[in-house]
N, C-alpha and C positions, 0 to 999 in steps of 0.2 A: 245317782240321785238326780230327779228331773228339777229345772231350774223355773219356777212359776215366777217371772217378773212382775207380773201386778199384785202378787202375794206378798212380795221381800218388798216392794215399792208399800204397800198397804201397814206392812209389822213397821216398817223404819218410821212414819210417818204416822203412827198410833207413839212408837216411845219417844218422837219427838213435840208427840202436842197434837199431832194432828188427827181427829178420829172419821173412820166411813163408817156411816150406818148402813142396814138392810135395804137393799130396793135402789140406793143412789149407784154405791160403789165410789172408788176413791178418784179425785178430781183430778190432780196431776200429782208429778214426784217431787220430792222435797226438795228447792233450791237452795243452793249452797252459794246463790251469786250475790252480795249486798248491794251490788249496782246495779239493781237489774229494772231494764226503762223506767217502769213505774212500780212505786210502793207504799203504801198504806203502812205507816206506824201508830200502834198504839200502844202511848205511856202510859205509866203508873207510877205512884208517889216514889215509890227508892230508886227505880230505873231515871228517874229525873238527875238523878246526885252521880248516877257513872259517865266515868270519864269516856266509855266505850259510846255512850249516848249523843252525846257531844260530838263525837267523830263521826258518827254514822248520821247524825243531823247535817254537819256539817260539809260531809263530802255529798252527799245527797243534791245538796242545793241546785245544781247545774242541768239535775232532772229530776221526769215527775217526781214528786211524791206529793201526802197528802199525809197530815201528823194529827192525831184523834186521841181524847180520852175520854172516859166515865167518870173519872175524879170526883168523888166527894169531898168536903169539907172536911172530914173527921180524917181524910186519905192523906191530905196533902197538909202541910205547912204555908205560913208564909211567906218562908223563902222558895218553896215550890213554885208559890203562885207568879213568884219574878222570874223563876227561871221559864213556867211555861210562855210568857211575855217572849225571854229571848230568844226562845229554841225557836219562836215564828210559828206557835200552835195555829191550825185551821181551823179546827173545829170544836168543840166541849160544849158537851153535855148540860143541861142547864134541868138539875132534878135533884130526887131526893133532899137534902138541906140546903139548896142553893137559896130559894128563896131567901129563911132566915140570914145564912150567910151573907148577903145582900143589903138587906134590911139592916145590918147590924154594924154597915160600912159605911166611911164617910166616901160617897161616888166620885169626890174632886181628890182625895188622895189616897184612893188604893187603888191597886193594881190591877184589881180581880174586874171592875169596870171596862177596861181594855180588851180583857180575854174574849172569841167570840165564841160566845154562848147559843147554843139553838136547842130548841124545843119545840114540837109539833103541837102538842094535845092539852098543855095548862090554860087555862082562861087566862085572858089577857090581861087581867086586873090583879092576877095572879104575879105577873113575870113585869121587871121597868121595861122601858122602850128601847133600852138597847137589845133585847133577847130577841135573835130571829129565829121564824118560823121555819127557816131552810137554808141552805147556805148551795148556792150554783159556785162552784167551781170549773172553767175552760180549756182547755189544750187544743193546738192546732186541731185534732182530730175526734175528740171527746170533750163529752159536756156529762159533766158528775155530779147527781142532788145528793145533799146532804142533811138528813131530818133527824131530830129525836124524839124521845118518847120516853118521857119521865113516870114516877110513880111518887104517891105521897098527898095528891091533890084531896082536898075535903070533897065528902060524895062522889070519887072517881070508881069509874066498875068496868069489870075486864071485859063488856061488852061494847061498850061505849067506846074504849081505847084501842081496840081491834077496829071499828070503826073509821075511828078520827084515821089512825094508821095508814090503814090502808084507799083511803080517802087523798090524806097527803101524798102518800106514793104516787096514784093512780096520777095527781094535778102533775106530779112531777117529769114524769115519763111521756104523759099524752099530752098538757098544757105547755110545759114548759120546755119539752123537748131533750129532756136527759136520758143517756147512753143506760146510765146505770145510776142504781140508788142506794145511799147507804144509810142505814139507820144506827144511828146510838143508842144503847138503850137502860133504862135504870135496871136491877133487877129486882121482877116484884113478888119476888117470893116473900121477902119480908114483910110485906103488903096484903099481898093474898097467900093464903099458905102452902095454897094446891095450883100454882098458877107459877111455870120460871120463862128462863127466858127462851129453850127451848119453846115450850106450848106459843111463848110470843112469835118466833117465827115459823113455826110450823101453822100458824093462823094466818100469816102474812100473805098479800099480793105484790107483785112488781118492786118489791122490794129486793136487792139482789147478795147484798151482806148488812148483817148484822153485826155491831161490837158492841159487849154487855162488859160487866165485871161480877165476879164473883169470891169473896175471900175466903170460902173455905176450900177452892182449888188449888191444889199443888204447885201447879203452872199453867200458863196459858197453854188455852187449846182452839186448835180448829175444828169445826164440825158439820159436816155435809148433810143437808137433810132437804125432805121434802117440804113446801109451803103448800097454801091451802090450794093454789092451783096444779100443786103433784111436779111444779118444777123447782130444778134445784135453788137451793138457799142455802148459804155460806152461814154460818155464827163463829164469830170468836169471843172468847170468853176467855177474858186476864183477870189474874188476881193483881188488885194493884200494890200489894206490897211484895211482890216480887223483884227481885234482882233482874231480873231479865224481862225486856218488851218485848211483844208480838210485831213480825212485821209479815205482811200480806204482799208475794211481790204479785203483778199484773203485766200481762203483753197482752196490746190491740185486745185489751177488753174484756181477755178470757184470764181468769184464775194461774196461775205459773208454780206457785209454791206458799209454803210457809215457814216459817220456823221461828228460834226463839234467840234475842244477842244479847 
């Protein structure tokens, strides 16, 4: 029986989360390294409360990484909200019921004020003053933008935010001079009904990963696909009450692995 290696690399790497679609083909093989130079974590509400979370936050610290969620209000607790404070979250999403959640807080004594919040595309009168529009992140050698793209806004339409989108990528990559760009993203199917977050990044430019959430996924997954310029685009999609995070590791640049702790 003949031994097809990017076949066994392509099945391991579909039951572990990871899917190739048509036309890309599968990105790399599944790492099994937790320390491996650099990596993107993204939490979710229960993964917050494991002890295993905590270690792998923890031993991380002495290299890249980058720690992201989608977190809604209805997601998290709390006491969630203290623990994303400790874990040294980079980046969150500032979408879907953020706003109300905001509004409904005293800003000198919650926590949620702290968190940094980025959003690309809501009107400014929309989000307080602390929500930024991008978040530049630095490494000796790499310079990483970090944008979202929320759903929810009064009058927003899926032309308009494809738009804004790929607008902010572009200032990012050519103005501001980043290696790579990652996007947060609300998902807006609940929003639009025939609109998820595929179509989101498959509309996308210079954007190079996307991280969405979805709860009626089993588990997080990764998803290789083409964007509106026919180059690859990364999506990960966690459920966030899952037991287990998504973690994206990266060498010099390029994609390394994925899987789920």
């Amino acid at each position: 029986m003949s031994f097809d290696r990017r076949e066994f690399l392509k099945k391991m790497s579909i039951s572990l989360g990871a899917v190739s679609l048509p036309g890309i083909g599968f990105a790399s093989a599944f790492s099994h390294n937790n320390l491996a130079y650099e990596q993107i974590l993204q939490v979710g509400g229960n993964s917050l409360e494991s002890a295993k979370t905590g270690y792998l936050l923890g031993s991380t610290r002495a290299i890249n990484r980058l720690v992201l969620t989608t977190l809604t209000p209805s997601d998290i607790s709390n006491k969630s909200i203290v623990r994303l404070n400790k874990i040294g979250i980079n980046a969150m999403l500032f979408g879907g019921d953020w706003v109300q959640k905001l509004g409904n807080s005293d800003s000198g004594n919650t926590p949620i004020s702290s968190l940094p919040f980025v959003n690309s595309n809501f009107s400014s009168h929309e989000m307080p003053e602390s929500i930024s529009s991008h978040l530049i992140f630095s490494s000796s050698t790499r310079k990483i933008g970090v944008m979202g793209i929320g759903f929810g806004e009064k009058g927003q339409s899926i032309s308009g935010t494809i738009e804004k989108m790929n607008q902010v990528a572009f200032d990012l990559k050519n103005d501001l001079g980043c290696d790579e760009v990652y996007c947060l993203a609300d998902n807006p199917n609940p929003y639009f009904q025939f609109f998820s977050l595929k179509d989101l990044a498959s509309a996308s430019r210079y954007i190079d990963q996307f991280f969405g959430s979805d709860s009626q996924k089993e588990q997080s997954q990764l998803i290789v696909m083409k964007n509106n310029d026919k180059h690859q685009v990364l999506l990960t999609i966690a459920n966030p009450n899952a037991e287990k995070q998504s973690v994206v590791s990266v060498r010099e640049g390029r994609f390394s692995g994925f899987q789920l702790i």
